[in-house]
N, C-alpha and C positions, 0 to 999 in steps of 0.2 A: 474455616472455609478455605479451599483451595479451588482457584480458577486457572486454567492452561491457557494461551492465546499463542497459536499458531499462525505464521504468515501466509505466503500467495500459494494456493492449491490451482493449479491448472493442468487440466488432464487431458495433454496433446503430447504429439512428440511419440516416444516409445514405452510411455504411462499408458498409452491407448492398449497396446499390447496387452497389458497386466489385465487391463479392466475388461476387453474384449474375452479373456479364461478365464475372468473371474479369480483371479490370481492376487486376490488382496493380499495375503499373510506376504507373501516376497517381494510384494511393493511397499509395504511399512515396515517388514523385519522386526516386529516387536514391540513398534510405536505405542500400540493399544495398550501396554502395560502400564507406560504412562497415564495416558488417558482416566483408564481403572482406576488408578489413585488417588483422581482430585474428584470435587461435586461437581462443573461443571466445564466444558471444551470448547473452543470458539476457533474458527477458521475462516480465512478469508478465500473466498470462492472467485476469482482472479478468468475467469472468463462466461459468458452466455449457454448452456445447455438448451440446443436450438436447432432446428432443422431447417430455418430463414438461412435465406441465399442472399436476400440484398446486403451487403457492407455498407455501412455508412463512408463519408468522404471525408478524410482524417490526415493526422499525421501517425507514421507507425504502423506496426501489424494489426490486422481484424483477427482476433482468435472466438474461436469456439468449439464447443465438443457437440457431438451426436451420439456418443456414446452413453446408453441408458443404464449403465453401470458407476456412473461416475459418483453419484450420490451413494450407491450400495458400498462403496469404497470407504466412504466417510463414515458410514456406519459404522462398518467394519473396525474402522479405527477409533472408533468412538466419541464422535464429536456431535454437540450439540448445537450449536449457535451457527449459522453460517452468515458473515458477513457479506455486503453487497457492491457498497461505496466504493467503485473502483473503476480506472480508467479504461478499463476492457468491457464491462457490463453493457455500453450500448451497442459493441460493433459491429451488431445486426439488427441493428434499430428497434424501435417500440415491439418487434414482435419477440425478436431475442431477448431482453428484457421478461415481456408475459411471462412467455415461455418456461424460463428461466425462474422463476416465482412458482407458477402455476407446479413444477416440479418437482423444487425445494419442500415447498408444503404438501404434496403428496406422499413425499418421504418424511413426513413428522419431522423435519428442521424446527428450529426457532429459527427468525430471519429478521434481519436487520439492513439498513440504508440502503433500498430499490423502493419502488412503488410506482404506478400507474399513474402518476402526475409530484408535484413539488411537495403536495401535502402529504398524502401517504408516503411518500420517500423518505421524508424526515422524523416521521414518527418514532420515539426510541422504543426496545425493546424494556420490559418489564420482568424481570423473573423471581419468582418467591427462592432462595439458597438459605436451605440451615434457617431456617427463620428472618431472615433479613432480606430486603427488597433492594434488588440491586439493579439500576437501568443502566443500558447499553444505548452510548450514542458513534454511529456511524458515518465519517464524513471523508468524502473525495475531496481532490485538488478538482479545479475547473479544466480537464483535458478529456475535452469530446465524451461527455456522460453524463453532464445534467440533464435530469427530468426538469420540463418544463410544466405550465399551468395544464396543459392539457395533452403532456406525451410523455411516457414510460421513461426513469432512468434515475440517477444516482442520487442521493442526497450529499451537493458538493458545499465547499466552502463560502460561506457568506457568513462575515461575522457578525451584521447584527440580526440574521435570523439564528444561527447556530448559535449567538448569548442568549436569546430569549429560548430558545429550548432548552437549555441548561439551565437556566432559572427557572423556569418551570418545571423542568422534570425533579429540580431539587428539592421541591414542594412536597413530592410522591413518594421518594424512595430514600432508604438511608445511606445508600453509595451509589456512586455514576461511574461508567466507565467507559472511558471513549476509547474509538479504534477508529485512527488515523489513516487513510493511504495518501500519502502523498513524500516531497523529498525530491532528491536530484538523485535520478536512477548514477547507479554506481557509482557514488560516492558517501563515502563510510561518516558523512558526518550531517545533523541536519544543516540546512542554510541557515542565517543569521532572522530573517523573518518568519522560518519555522519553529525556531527555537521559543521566539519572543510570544508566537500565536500559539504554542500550546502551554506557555508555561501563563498566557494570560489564560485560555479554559482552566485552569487549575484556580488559580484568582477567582472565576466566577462562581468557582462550583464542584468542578471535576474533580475524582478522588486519587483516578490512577488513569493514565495515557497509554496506549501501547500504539505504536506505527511501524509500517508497513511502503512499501510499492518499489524500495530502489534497488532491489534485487541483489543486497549485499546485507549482512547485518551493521549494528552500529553498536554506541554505547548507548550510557541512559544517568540518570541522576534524579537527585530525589530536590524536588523543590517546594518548599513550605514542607517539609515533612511526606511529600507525596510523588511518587514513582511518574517519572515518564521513559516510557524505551523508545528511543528513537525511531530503529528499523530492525525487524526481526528478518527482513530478509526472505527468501525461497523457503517457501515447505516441499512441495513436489510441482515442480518446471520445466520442463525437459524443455529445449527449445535448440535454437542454433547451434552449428557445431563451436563457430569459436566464443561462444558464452559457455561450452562445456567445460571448463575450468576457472581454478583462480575463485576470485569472491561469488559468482552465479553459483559454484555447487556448495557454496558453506552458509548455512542457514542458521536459525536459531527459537528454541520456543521458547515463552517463559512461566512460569507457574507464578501467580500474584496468592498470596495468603491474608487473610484481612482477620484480625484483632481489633482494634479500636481503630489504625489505619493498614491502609494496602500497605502492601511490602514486598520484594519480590525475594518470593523463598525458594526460586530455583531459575537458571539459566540452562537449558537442555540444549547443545551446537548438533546438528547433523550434517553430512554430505549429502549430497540428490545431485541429480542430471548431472552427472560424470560419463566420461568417453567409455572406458572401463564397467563403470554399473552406475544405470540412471537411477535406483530403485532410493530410499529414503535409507540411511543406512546411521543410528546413533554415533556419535563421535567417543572411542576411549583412550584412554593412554596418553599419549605426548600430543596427539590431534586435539581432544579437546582441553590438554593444557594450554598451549600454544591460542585456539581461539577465546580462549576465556583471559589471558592475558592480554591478548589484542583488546577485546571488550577495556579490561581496565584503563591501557592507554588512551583509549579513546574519553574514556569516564573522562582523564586528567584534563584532557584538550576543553572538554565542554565545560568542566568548570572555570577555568583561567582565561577570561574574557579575555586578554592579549595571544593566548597559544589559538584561540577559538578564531579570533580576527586573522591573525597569521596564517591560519589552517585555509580559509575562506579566501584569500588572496590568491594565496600559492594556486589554489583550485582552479581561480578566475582565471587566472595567466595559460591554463592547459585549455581553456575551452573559447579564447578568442577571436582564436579562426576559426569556430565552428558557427559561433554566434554571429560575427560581423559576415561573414559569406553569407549566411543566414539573410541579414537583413537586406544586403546592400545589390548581391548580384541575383539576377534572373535569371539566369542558363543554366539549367543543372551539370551540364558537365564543366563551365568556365567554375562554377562554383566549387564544383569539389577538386579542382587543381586549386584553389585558394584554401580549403578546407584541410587537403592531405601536404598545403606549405609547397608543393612545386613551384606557385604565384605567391611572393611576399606578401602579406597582409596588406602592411605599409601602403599599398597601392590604393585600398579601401577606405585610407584614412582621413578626412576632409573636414570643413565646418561643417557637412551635413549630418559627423556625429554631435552636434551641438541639438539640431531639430531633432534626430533621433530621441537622443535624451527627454526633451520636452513634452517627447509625443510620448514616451514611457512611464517616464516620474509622474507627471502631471494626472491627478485624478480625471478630470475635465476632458484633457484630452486622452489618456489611457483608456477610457472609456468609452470615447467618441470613435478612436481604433477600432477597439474589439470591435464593436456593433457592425463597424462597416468590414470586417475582415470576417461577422459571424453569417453577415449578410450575403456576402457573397461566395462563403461554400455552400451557405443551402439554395 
């Protein structure tokens, strides 16, 4: 048995193009050949197919397609599964969402992590492969896309509902496979509590991991005998112009092969959303030499609990003035002279990151937060 899992598919940008002529074959350039070769294909579907005008009230872009070719696209290429659990699925609210479903399964998809409330949202996918029952479980980070009891949207993380579906779905089938969105966009490594929460899914149950959302690929390692890939990164994203280079247009798929355990029997790198050609374009030669050694050193970092901590620091130390401007100043524009370093940090710095602290670490009060920071966007 061979499985493919592909990362974020979003068809905006000058993908629109491709799909408005119907111009699949020059938007995948060959992709489907892979596809051909394994039994089944899994994508993750990285925005709403919707014709809703309201955007919800967020942080970040509201993306969406109108484009009724976007799904014909994924045929084309040959994929079967499309994933849902992602930070962009609500950003036209419970009707983008529908919408979005109601579509998916007009086109004969298999579909996994969305549903019309929390329960159907988390329900896993089931599919007979080669003889063997393999369920798909699907989960978002908590960023603006949970479904709620009674409104359309993501199945996100909550660990002890996501342990008891894993324990349960292991009852059903003979392998699980989760697909991850979540991560710190553009950074090539998971965080220290991402690491720790998929490698416990694997402890509960899980057979093989694959993750997705940071817009860059990662490494991966095998724990207890069983695969997790961190981030695969861009499948097809065109977006901004200075995201058009660098880690935004180097992506990656992987083919997992299952024997008695998953394994992953291939690493497939491509380029997308380049200045030069947005189209999905395989990596050969010294290009996907060069990113297939990146992958390995990254492999090293995530085993070597001291290079993994080091890695994790260094990171903290780039993103200080994004986060303390973040918390402390009100003015968007006093803010981002703190943020672009005009205004020293240092100015920001008081006992009040002491109550910061407490208001974050503290379950009690981290949670008394949210509610009142959830309270008052809606």
């Amino acid at each position: 048995m061979k499985i493919l899992i592909a990362g974020d598919y979003c068809p905006t940008g000058r993908t629109d193009e491709f799909l408005k002529n119907e111009n699949y074959s020059s938007l995948f350039n060959g992709y489907q050949k892979i596809t051909e070769s394994v039994d089944y294909a899994v994508v993750n579907l990285e925005c709403p197919l919707t014709t809703a005008t309201q955007k919800i009230n967020k942080t970040g872009p509201c993306l969406k397609s109108e484009n009724k070719n976007a799904l014909k696209a994924l045929k084309h290429a040959g994929f079967d599964l499309l994933t849902l659990a992602n930070n962009h699925i609500q950003d036209y609210g419970e009707q983008g969402v529908l919408d979005t479903i109601k579509q998916v399964k007009n086109e004969n998809f298999d579909i996994v992590g969305a549903g019309s409330d929390t329960v159907s949202a988390a329900i896993p996918f089931i599919k007979n492969i080669n003889g063997a029952n393999i369920g798909f479980i699907n989960i978002a980070e908590n960023e603006f896309c949970a479904a709620e009891s009674s409104f359309a949207g993501a199945n996100t993380f909550n660990l002890i509902e996501n342990s008891r579906a894993i324990i349960e779905l292991k009852k059903k089938v003979d392998k699980i496979i989760l697909i991850y969105h979540g991560g710190r966009e553009h950074y090539q490594l998971p965080t220290p509590d991402q690491k720790k929460r998929l490698r416990y899914f694997i402890d509960l149950g899980v057979d093989a991991i694959v993750a997705h959302h940071t817009h860059c690929f990662s490494g991966y390692e095998y724990y207890n005998n069983k695969p997790i890939v961190y981030s695969l990164g861009n499948f097809v994203f065109d977006y901004k112009k200075k995201y058009q280079k660098g880690q935004w247009t180097e992506g990656i798929s992987v083919i997992l092969s299952l024997e008695d355990e998953f394994k992953i029997d291939q690493i497939i790198p491509h380029f997308q959303g380049r200045i030069e050609d947005s189209t999905l374009r395989l990596m050969e030669g010294k290009d996907k030499e060069r990113v297939l050694n990146k992958i390995a050193e990254l492999n090293k970092i995530i085993a070597d609990d001291l290079k993994f901590s080091e890695s994790w620091n260094e990171y903290l130390k780039t993103q200080e003035n994004f986060y303390l401007a973040s918390l402390y100043v009100k003015n968007l524009y006093l803010r981002a002279l703190f943020m672009k370093g005009f205004l020293p940090i240092s100015l920001l710095k008081s006992k009040h990151s002491k109550l910061m602290l407490n208001l974050v670490r503290c379950e009690s009060h981290h949670e008394i937060m949210k509610n009142i920071l959830e309270r008052e966007i809606k």
